[in-house]
C-alpha positions as CSV (number, residue, x, y, z in Angstrom):
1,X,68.2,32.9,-108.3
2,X,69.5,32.7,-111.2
3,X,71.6,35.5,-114.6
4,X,70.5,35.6,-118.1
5,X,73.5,37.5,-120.0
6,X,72.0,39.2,-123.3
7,X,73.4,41.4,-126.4
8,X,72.4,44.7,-125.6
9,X,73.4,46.6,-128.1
10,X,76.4,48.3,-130.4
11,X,78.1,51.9,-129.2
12,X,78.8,54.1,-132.5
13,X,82.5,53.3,-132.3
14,X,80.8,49.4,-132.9
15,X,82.0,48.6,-129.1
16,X,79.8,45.5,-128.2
17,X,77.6,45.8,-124.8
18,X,76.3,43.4,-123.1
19,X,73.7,43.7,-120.1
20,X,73.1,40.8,-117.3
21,X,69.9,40.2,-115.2
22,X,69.8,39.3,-111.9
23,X,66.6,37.7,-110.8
24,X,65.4,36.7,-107.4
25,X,63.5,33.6,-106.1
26,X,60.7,35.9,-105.4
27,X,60.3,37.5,-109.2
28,X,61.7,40.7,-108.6
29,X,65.1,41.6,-110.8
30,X,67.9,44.1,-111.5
31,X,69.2,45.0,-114.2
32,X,73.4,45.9,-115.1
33,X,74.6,46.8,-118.4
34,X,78.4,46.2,-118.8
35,X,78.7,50.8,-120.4
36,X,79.6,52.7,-117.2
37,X,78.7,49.3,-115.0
38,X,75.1,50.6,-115.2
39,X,72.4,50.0,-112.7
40,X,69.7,50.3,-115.3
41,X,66.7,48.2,-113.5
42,X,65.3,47.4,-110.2
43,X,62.3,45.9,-110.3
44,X,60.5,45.3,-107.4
45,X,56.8,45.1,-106.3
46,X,54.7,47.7,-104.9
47,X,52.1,47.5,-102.0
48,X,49.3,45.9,-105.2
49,X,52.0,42.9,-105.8
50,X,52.1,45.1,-109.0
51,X,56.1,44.8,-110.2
52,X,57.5,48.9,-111.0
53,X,61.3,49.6,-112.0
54,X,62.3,52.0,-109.9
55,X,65.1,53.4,-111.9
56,X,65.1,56.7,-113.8
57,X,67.2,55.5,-117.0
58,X,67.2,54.1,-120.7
59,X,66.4,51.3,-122.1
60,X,68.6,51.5,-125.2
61,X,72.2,51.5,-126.1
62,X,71.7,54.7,-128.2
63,X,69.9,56.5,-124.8
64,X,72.6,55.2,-123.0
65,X,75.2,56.5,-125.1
66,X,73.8,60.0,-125.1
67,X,72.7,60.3,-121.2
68,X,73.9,62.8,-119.9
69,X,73.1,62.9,-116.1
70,X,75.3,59.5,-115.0
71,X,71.5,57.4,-114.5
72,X,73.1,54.4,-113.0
73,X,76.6,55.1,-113.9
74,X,79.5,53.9,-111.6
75,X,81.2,56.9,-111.2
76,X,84.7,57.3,-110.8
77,X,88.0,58.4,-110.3
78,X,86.4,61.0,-107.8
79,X,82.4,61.8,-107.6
80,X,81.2,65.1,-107.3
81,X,83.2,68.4,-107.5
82,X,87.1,68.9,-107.1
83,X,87.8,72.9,-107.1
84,X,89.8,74.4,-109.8
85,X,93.0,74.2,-108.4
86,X,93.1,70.4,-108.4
87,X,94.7,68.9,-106.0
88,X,97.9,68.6,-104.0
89,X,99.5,65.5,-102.7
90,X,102.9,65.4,-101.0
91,X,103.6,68.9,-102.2
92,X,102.4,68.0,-105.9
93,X,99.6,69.8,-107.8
94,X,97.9,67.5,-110.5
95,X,95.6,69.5,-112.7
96,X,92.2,67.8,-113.1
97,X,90.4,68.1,-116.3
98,X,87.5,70.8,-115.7
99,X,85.0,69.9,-117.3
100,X,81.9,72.4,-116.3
101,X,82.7,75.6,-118.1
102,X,86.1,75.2,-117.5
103,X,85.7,76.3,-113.6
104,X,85.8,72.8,-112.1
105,X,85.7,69.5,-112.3
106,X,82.5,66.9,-111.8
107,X,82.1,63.1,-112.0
108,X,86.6,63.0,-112.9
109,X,84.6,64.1,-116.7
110,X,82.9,61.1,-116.6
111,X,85.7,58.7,-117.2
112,X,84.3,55.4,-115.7
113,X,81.0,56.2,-117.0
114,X,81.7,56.0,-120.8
115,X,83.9,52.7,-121.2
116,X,82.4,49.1,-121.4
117,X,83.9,47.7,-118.2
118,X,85.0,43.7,-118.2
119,X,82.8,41.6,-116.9
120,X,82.0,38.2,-115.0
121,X,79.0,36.5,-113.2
122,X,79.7,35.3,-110.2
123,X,77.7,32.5,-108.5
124,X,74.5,33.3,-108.9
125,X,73.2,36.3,-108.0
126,X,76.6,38.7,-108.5
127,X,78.3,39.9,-111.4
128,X,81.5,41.5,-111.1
129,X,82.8,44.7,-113.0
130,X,86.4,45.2,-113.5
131,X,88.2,48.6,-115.5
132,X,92.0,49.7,-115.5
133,X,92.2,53.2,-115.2
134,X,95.4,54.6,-117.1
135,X,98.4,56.8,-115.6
136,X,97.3,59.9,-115.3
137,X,93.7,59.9,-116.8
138,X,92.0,63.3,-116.6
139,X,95.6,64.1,-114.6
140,X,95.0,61.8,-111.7
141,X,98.6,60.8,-110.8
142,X,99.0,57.0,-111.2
143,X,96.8,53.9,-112.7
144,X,93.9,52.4,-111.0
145,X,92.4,48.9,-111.1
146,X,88.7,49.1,-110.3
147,X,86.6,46.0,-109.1
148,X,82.5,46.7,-109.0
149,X,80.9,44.1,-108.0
150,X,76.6,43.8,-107.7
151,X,74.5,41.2,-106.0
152,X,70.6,41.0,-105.7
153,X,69.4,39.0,-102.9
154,X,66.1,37.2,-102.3
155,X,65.0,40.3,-99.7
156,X,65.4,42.5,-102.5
157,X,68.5,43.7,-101.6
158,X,71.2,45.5,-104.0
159,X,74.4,45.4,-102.9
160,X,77.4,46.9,-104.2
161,X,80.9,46.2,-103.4
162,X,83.7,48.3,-104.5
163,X,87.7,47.5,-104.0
164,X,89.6,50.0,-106.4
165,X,93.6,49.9,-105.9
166,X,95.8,52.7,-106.8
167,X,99.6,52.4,-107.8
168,X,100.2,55.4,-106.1
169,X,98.8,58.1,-103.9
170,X,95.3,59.1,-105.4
171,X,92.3,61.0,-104.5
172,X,89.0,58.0,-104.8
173,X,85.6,58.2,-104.0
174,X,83.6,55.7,-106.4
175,X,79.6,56.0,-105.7
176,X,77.0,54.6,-108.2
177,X,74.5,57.2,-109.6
178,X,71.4,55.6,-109.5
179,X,68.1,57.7,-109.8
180,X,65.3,56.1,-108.0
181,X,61.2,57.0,-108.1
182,X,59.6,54.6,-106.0
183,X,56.2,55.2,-108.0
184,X,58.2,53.9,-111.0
185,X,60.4,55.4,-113.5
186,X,57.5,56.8,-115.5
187,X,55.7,58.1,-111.6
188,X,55.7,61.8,-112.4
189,X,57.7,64.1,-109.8
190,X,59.1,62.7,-106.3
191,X,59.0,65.5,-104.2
192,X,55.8,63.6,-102.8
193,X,58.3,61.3,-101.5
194,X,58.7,60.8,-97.9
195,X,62.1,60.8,-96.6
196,X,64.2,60.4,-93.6
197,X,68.1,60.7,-92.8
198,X,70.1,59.8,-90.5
199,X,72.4,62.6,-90.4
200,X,73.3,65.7,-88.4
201,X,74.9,68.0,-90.4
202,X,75.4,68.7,-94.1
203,X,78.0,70.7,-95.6
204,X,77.0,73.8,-97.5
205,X,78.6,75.3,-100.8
206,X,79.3,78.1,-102.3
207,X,78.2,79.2,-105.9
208,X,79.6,76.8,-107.6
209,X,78.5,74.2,-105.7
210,X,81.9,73.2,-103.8
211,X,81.8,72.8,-100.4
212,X,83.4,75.9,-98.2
213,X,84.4,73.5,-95.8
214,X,81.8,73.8,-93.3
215,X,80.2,71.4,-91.4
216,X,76.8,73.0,-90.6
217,X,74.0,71.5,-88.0
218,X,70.7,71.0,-89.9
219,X,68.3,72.3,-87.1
220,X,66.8,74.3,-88.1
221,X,67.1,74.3,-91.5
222,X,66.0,72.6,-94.3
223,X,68.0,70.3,-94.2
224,X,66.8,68.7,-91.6
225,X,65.1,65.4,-92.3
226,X,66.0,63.2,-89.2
227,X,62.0,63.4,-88.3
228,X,61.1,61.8,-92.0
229,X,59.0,64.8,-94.3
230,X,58.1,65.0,-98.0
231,X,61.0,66.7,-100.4
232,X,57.9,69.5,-100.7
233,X,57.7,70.1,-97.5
234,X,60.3,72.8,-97.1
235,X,62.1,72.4,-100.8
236,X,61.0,75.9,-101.5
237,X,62.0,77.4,-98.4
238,X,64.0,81.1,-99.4
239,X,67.2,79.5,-98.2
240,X,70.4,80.1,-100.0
241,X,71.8,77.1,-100.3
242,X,68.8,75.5,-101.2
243,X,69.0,78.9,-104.1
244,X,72.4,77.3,-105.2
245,X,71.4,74.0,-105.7
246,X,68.2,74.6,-107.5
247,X,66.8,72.7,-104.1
248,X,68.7,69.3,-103.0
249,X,71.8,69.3,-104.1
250,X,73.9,68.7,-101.4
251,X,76.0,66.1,-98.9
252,X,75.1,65.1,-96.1
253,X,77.2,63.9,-93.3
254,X,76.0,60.4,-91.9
255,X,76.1,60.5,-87.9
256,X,77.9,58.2,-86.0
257,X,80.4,57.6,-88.5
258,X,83.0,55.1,-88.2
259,X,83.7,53.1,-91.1
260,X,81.1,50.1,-90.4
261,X,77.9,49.7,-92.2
262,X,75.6,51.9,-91.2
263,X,71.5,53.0,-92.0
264,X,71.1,56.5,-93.1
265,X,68.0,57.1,-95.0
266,X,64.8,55.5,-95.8
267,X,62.5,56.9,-98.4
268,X,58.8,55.9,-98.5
269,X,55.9,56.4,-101.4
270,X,52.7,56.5,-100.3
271,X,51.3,55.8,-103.8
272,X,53.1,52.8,-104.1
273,X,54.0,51.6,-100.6
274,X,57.7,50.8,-101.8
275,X,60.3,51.5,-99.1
276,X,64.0,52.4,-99.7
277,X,66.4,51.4,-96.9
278,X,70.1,52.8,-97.7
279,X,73.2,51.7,-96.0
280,X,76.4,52.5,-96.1
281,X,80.4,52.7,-94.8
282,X,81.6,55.8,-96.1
283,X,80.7,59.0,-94.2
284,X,78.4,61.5,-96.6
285,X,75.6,60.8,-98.7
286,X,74.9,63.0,-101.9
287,X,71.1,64.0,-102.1
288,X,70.1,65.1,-105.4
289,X,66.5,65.7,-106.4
290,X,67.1,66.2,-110.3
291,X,66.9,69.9,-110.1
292,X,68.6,70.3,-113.8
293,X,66.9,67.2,-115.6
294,X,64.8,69.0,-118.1
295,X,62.7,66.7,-120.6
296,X,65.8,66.6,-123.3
297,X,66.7,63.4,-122.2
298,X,64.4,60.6,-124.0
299,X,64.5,57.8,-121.2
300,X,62.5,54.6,-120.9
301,X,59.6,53.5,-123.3
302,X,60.4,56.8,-124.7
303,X,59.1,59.3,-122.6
304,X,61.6,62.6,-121.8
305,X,62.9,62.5,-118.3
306,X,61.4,65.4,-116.8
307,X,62.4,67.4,-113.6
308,X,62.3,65.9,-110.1
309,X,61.6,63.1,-111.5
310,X,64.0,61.0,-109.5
311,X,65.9,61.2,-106.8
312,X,69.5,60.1,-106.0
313,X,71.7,58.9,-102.8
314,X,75.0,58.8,-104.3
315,X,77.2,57.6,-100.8
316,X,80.5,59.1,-100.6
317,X,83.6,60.9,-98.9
318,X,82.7,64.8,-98.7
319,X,83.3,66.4,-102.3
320,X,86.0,68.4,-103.2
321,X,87.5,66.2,-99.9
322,X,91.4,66.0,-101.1
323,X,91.3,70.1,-100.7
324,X,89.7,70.1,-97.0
325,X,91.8,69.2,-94.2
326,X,88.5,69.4,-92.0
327,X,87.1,66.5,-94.0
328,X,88.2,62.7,-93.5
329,X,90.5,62.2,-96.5
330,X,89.8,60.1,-99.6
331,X,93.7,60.0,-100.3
332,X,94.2,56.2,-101.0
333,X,97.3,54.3,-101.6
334,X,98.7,50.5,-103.1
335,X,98.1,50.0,-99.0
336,X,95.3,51.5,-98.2
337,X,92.7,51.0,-101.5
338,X,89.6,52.2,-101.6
339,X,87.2,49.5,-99.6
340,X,83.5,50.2,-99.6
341,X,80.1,49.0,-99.5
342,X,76.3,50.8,-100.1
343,X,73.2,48.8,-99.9
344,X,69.8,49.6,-101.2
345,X,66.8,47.9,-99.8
346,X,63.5,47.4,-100.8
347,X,60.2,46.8,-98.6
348,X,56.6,47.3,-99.3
């Protein structure tokens, strides 16, 4: 194993960042980049011994300065949607900065994903990611200190480790944003994908794509991938949620929840014969099938990233979770910080 540390480039407000490569005994390698604590590579061989990056992303510091759909991105304080009221803690609204039309709030308006975090290699396969989140940033109530910390491991593993402590009571749910096409980032649409979840249930929305609180059973439905099926298969299907979304756009609850590391979805290609094994210890799963990526983006070696062209498992509490009793709370505390751990797997 070993991590080559390189210059990757200057942001337009001349902030230095720097990206580190992890590679394995084996060849295959990620990529990090110190802006947003960015997965930006996983490179990894296909059923050929051919190597493919499986990331949707950019290859540039001026691409990553403009991206605009978190490829890779740590996101934090809170992934995914918090209603328009805010949220209340102890009796106490906080306003949080909406940042979609002025209706809502996604992604905390990208806070974590647009400063160059601190960083430090660790051993030799990990480098650790480390940002102080202000007093009230966005109108979160207190400061945050957030620890990210990546390792690549000769089975191909990427595993990331999150321990993000509040100073007082706070809403987190940190997830990484990762966009993966396991025919390669340049491999067209995914929706020939094969997938399976582990999950019964997924909890539907309502226009705005903010959960209603219900926790709905997926037989039946499209929604249902426990017996694994292309993202084609039933994408189309005239169902009103899947209307909402644009297709997949929604969380899934993992089953058998109970804090412990758990396997909840595997993703095959045919074309490529690269497997993706995810794991994780929270209890939901976002799947998002790049419904709204539309060719404006110019991504690696140049070439627009298109729609559907990747696919993301961003693992998480339920969104908008601070305003659903229903929902196990993502309310953490100087006691009680926010713990977690997702891994992503890959087989041929």
């Amino acid at each position: 194993m070993k991590i080559e540390k390189n210059f990757y480039g200057k942001l337009k407000d001349g902030r230095d960042v720097h990206s580190f490569t992890i590679t394995n005994d084996n060849g295959a390698y990620i990529e990090l980049v110190d802006y947003g604590a960015t997965l930006n590579k996983i490179v990894v061989p296909d059923k050929n011994g051919n190597m493919l990056d499986v990331l949707v992303g950019f290859d540039t510091v001026e691409g990553q300065e403009l991206c605009t759909d978190s490829q890779g991105r740590t996101v934090g304080r809170v992934a995914n949607r918090i209603a328009g009221k805010g949220i209340t803690i102890d009796g106490k609204n906080y306003q949080i900065t909406k940042n979609v039309d002025g209706k809502f709030t996604l992604h905390s308006n990208h806070e974590y994903e647009t400063v160059v975090w601190s960083s430090e290699i660790v051993g030799d396969n990990s480098v650790k990611f480390t940002y102080h989140s202000p007093n009230g940033a966005e109108g979160f109530p207190g400061e945050v200190d957030n620890e990210v910390k990546f390792t690549f491991t000769d089975d191909n593993e990427v595993i990331i480790d999150y321990n993000c402590v509040p100073t007082e009571k706070c809403p987190l749910n940190i997830t990484n944003h990762a966009y993966f096409n396991l025919k390669g980032f340049d491999g067209g649409q995914i929706v020939d994908h094969e997938v399976q979840f582990f999950c019964d249930a997924y909890t539907p929305t309502d226009n705005d794509a903010i959960p209603t609180g219900e926790i709905r059973d997926v037989t039946g439905t499209a929604f249902d991938f426990r017996t694994p099926k292309t993202i084609e298969k039933d994408v189309d299907e005239k169902d009103e949620q899947l209307i909402i979304g644009r297709g997949y756009d929604h969380n899934f609850a993992i089953s058998g929840y109970d804090g412990t590391l758990k396997k909840f979805a595997v993703v095959k290609s045919d074309k490529s014969g690269i497997v993706l094994e995810a794991y994780t210890d929270l209890p939901g799963s976002q799947f998002y099938i790049g419904n709204y990526m539309n060719g404006t983006q110019i991504g690696k070696a140049g070439k627009p990233i298109e729609y559907r062209t990747g696919f993301c498992l961003e693992t998480q509490y339920f969104p908008d979770a601070a305003n659903h009793e229903e929902f196990i709370s993502n309310i953490f505390s100087p006691e009680k910080p926010f713990v977690s751990r997702t891994i992503f797997k890959f087989s041929k």
